[in-house]
LOMARNU-79822 format. One line per 2 residues: their letters; for each residue x, y, z of N, C-alpha, C, O. Coordinates in steps of 0.001 Angstrom, whole numbers, plus 500000, padded with zeros to 6 digits. Layout:
<atoms>
a> X:Y:Z:X:Y:Z:X:Y:Z:X:Y:Z ~ ...
</atoms>
This chain:
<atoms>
xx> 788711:616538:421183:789095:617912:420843:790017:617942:419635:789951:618800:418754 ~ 790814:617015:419662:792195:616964:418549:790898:616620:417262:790842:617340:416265
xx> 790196:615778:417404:789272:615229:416100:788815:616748:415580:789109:617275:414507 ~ 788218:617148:416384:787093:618289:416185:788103:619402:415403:787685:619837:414330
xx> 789303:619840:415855:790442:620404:415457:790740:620058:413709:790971:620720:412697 ~ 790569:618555:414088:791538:617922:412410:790306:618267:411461:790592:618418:410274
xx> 789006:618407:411821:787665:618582:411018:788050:620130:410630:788517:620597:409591 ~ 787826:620491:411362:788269:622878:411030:789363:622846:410074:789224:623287:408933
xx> 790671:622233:410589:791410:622499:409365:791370:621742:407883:792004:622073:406881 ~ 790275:620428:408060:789767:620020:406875:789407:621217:406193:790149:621586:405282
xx> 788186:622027:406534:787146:622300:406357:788076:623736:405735:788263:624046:404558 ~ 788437:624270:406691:789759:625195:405614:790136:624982:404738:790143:625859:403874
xx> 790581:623890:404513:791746:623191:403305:790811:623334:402433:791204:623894:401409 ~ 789162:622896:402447:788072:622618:401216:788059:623848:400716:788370:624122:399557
xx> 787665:624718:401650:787121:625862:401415:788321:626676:400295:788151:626975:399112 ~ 789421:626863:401081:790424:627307:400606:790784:626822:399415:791154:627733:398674
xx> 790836:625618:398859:790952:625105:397817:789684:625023:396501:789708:624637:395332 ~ 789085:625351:397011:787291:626100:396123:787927:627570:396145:788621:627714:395139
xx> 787922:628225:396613:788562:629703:396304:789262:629913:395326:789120:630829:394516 ~ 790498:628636:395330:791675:628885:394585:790878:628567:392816:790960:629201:391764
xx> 790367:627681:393081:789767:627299:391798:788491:627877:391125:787986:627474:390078 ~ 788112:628775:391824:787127:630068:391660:788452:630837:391070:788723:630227:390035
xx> 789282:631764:391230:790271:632208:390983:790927:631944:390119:791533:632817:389497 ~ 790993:630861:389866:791806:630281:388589:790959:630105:387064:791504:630375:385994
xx> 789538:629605:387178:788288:629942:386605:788404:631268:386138:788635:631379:384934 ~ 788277:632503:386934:788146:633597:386465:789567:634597:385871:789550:635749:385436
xx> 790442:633888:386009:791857:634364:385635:791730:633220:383753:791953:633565:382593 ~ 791441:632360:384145:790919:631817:382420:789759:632709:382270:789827:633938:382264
xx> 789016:632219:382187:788118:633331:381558:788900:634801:380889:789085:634844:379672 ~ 789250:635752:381609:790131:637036:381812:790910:636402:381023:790294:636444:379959
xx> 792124:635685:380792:792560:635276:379715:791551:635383:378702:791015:636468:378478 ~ 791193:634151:377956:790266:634180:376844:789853:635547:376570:790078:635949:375429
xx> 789303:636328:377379:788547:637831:376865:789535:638744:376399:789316:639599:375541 ~ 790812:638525:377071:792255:639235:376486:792298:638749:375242:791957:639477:374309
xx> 792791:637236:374985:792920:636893:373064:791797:637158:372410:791970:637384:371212 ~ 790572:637212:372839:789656:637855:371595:789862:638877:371809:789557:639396:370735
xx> 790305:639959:372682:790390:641361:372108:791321:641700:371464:791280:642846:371015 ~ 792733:640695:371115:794025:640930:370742:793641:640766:369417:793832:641613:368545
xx> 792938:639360:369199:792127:638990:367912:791818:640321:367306:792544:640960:366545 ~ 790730:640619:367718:790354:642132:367593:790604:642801:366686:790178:642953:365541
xx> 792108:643613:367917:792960:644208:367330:793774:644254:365939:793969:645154:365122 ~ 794299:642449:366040:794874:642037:364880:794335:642260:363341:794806:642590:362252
xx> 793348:641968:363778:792121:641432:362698:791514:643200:361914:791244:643434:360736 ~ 791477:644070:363017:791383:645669:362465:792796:646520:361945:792946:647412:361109
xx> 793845:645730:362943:794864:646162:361897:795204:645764:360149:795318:646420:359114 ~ 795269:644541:360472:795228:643770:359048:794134:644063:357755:794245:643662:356597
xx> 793004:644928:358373:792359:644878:357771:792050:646278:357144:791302:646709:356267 ~ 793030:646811:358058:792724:648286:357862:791586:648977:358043:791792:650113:358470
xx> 790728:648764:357911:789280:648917:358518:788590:648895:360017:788410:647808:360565 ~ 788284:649880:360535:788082:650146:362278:786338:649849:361946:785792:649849:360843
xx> 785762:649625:363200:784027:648900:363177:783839:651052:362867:783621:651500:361742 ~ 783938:651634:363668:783744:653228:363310:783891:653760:362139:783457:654882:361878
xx> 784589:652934:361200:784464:653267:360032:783355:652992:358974:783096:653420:357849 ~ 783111:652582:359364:781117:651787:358681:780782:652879:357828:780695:654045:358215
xx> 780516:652312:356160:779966:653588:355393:778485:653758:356018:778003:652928:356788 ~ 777850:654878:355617:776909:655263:356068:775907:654407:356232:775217:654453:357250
xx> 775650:653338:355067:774359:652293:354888:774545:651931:355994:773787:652103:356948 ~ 775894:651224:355985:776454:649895:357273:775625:650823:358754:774732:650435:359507
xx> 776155:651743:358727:775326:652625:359683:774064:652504:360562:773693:652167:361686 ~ 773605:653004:359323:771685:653101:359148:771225:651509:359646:770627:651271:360696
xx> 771712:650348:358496:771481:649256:359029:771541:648993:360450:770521:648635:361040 ~ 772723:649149:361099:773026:648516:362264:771874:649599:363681:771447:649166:364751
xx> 771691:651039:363079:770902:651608:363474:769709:651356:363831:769260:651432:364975 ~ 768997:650960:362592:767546:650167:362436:767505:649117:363230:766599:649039:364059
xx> 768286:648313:363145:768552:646845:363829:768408:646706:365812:767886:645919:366601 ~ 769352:648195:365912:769282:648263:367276:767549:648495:367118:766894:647455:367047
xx> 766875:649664:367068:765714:650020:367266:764795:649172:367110:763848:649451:367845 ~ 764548:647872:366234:763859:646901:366015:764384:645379:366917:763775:644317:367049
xx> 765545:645738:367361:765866:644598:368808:764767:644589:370111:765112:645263:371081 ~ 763680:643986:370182:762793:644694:371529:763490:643277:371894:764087:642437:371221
xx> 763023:643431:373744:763201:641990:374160:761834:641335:374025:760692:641746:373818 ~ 762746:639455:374345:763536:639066:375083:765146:639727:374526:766067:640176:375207
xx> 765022:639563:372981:766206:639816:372424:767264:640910:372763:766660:641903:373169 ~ 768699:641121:372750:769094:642038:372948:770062:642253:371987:770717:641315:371532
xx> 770226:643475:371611:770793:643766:370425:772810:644036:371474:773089:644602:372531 ~ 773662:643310:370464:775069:643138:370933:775763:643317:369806:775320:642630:368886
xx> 776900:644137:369462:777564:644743:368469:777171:644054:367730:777607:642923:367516 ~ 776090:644687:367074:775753:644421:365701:774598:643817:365327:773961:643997:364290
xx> 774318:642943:366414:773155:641186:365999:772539:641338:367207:773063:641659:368275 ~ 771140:641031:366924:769837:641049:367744:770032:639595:367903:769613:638762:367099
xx> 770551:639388:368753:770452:637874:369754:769356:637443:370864:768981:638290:371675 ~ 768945:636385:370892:767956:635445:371886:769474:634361:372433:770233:633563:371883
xx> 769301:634897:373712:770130:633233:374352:769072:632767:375454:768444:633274:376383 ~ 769242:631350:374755:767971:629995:375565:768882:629256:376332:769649:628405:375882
xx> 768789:629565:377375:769536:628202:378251:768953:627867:378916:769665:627315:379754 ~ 767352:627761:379345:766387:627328:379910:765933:625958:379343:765910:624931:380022
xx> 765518:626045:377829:765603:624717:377299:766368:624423:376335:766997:625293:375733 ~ 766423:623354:376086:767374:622821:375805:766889:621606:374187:765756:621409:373749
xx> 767925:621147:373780:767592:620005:372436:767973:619752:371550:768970:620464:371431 ~ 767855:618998:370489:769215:618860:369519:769493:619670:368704:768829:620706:368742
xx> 770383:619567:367826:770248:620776:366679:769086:621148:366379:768470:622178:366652 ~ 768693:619815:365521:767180:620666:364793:766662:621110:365656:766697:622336:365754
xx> 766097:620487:366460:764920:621065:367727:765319:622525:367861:764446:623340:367561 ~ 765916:622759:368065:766803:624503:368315:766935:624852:367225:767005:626076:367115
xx> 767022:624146:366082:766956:625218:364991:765538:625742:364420:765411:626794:363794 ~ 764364:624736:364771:763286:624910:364670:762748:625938:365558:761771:626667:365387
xx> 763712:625848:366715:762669:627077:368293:762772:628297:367638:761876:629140:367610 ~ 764198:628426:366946:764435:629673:366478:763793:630212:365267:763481:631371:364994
xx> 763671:629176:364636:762871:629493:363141:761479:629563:363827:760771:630009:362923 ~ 760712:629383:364875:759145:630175:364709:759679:631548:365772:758694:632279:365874
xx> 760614:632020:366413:760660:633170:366716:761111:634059:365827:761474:635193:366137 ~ 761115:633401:364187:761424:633922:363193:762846:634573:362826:763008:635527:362065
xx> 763711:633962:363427:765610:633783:363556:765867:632944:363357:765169:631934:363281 ~ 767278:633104:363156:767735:631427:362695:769169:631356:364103:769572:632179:364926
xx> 769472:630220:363830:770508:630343:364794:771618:631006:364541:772069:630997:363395 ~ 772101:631531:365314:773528:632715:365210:774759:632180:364040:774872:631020:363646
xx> 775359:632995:363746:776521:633161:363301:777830:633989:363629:777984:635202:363490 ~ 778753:633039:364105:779298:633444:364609:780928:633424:363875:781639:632422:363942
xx> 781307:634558:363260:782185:634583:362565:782922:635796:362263:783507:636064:361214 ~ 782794:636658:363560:783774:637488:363347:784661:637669:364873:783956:637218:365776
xx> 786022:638208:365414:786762:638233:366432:785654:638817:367327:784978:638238:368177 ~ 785625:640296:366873:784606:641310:367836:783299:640707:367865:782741:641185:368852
xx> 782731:640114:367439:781258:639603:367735:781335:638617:368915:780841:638966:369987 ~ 781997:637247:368779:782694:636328:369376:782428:637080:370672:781368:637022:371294
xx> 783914:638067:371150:784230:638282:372228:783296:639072:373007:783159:638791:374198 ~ 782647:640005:372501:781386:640466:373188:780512:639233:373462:779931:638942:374507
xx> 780534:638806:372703:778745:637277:373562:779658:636805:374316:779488:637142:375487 ~ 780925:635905:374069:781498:635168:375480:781465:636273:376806:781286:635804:377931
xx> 781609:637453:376664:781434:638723:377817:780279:639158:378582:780178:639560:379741 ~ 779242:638941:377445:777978:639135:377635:777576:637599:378315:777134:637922:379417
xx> 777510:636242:378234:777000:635295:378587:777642:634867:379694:777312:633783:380175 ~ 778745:635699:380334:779417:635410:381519:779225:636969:382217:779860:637087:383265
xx> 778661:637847:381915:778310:638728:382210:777137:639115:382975:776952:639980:383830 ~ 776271:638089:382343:774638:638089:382617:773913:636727:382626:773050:636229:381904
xx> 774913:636113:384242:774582:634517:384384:774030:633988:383308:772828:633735:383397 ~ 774622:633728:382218:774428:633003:380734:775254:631978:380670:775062:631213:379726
xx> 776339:631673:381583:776886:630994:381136:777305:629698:382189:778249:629493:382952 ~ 776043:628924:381792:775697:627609:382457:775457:626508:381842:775468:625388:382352
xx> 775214:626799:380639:774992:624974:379668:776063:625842:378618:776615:626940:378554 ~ 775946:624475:377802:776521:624728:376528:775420:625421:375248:774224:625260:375492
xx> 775814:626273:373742:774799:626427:372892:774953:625883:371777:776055:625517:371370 ~ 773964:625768:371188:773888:625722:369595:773950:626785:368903:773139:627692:369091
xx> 775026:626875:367879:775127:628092:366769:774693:626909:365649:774396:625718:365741 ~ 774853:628175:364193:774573:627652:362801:775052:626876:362269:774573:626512:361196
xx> 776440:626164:362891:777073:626098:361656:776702:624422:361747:776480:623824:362800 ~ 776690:623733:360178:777039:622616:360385:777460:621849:359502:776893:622207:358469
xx> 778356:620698:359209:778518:619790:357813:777450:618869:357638:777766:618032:356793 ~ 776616:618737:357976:775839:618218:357860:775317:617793:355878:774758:616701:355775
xx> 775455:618396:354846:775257:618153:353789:776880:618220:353054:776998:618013:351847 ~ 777958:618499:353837:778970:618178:353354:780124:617932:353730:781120:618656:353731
xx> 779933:616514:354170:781001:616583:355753:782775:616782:355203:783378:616346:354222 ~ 783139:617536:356215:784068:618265:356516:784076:619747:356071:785047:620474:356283
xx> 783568:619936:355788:782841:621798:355562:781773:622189:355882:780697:621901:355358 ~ 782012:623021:356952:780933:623577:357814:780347:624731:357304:781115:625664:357071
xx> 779343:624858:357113:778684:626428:356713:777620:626755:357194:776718:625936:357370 ~ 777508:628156:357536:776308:628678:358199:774760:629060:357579:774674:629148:356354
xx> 774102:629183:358024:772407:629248:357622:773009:630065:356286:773009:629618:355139 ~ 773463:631216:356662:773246:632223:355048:774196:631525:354011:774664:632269:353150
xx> 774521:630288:353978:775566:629441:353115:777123:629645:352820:777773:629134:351908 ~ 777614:630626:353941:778805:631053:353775:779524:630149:354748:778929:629696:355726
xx> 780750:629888:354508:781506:628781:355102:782275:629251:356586:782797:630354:356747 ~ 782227:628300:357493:782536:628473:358571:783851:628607:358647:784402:627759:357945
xx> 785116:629803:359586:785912:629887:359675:786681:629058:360152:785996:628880:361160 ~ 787697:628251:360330:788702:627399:361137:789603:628478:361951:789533:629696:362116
xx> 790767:627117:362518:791129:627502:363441:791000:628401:364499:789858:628507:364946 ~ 792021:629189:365103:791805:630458:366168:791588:631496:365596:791908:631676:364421
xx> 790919:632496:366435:790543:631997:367683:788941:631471:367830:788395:631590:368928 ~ 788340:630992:366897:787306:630531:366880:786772:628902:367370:785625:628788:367800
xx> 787620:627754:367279:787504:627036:367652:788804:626790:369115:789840:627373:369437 ~ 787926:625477:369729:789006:625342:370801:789604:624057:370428:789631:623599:369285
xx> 790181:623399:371704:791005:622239:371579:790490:621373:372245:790112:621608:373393 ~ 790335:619951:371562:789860:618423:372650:790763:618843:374136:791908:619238:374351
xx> 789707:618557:374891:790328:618158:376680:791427:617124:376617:792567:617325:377037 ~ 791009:616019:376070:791878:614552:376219:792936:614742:374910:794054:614305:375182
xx> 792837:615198:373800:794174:614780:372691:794472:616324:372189:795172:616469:371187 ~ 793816:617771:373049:794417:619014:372934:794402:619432:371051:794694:620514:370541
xx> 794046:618402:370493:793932:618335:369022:792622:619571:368555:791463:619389:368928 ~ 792891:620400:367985:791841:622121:367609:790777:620979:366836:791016:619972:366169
xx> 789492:621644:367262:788461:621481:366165:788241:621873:365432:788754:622986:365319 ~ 787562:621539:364556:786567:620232:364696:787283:619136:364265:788076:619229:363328
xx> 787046:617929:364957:787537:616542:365132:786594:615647:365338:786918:614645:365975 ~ 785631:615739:365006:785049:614595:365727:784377:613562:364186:783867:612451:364326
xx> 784548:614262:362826:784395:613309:362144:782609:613411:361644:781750:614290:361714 ~ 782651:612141:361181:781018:612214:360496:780169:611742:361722:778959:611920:361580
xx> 780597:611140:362973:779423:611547:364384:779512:612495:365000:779143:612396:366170 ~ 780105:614029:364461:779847:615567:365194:780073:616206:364226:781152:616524:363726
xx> 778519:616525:363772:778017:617579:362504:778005:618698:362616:778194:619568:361766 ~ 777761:618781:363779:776700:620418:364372:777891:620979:365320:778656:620288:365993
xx> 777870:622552:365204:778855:623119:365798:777818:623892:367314:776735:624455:367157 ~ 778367:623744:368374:778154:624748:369470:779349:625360:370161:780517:625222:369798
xx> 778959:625990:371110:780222:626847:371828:779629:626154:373457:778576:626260:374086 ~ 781269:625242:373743:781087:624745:374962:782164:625747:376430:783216:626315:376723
xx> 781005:625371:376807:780744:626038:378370:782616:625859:378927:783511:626678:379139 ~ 782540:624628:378977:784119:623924:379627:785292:624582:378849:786387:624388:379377
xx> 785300:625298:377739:786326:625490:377403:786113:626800:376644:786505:626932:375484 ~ 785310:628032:377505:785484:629397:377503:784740:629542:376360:785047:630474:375617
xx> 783397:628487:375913:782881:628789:374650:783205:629119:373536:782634:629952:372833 ~ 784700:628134:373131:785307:628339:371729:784107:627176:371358:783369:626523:372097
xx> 784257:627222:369843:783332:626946:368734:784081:624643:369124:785194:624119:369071 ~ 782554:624064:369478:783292:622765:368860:782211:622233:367690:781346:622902:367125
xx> 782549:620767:367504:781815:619983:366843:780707:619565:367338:780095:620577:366996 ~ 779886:618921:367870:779036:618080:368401:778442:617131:368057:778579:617127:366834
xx> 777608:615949:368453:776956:615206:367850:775558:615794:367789:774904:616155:368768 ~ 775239:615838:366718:773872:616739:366071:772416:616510:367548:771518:617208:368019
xx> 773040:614939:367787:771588:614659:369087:771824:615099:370028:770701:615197:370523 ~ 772779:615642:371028:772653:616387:371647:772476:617574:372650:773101:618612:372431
xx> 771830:617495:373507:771061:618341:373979:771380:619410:374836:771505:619037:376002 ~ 771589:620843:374619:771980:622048:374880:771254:623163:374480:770432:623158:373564
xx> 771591:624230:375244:770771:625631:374393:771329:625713:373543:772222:624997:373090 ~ 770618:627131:372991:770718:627728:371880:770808:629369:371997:770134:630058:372762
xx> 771782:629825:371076:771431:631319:370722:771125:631791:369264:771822:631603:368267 ~ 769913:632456:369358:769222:632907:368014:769636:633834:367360:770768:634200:367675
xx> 769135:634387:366527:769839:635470:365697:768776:636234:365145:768228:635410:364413 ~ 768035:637482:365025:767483:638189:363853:768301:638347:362572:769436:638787:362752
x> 767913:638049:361198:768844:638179:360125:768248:638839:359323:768779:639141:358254
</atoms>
């Protein structure tokens, strides 16, 4: 009876301690979605410029864009996105899936864009592997730039920090070319090694 006893309050302790860390999971997360919206903020103050302020073209464009988003794709402030987390593969391979659905892989380079997909991919069980975005040094290592040849942003809040030396990326040198957004660390932007293998999110451009 005492055994059977010491098993139940095991079995509590597990349980109870999976809860806590469910809880703590989603209190990070909830963090992170707070600094990109502070980002946000910052980033529209400084800039003086609100997304509602869009001259008329900016408008029309983003207008058209929604209306020509059909699925799978779904159109998210601003960008007609595909997220693949079904299959999976290295950079190229994913940069190729995307180039015959006639997209290239995302770009990801503004606060408000950012924080809507991390919202959206934890929003709409998306967020289970890691992805591939655009960016990569690949033709010039230590400068990352995206498909349309414009250079990838540093620091926060766009990239995160190594697990083991807390050191911001990208770090990993001339064996991590290719940038994705990993799962483990609230999908800030890292380095990767170009081989591999993770989804991808696409882009209409």
């Amino acid at each position: 009876m005492a055994t059977f006893r010491c098993v139940q309050l095991l079995v509590l302790a597990v349980t109870a301690a999976a809860e806590s860390t469910q809880i703590l999971q989603e209190l990070s997360n909830t963090l992170l979605l707070n600094q990109l919206a502070i980002s946000n903020l910052l980033a529209e103050r400084d800039s003086g410029v609100r997304d509602c302020r869009c001259s008329g073209g900016e408008e029309e464009s983003k207008r058209r864009m929604a209306l020509s988003c059909e699925r799978p794709f779904v159109f998210l402030h601003g960008h007609c996105i595909l997220v693949e987390s079904q299959k999976t593969g290295n950079w190229n391979e994913m940069k190729t899936f995307c180039n015959h659905k006639g997209t290239e892989m995302v770009k990801v380079d503004s606060e408000n864009f950012m924080y809507y997909l991390v919202k959206y991919l934890h929003g709409n069980g998306l967020a289970v592997v890691d992805y591939w975005v655009g960016g990569s040094d690949q033709d010039n290592e230590g400068t990352f730039f995206w498909p349309d040849g414009t250079r990838v942003k540093m620091g926060t809040p766009f990239w995160g920090d190594g697990p083991d030396d807390h050191i911001q990326e990208p770090d990993g040198g001339a064996g991590q070319n290719c940038i994705g957004m990993w799962k483990d660390d609230h999908y800030f932007l890292f380095d990767y090694n170009c081989n591999d293998r993770i989804g991808v999110i696409c882009e209409k451009v």
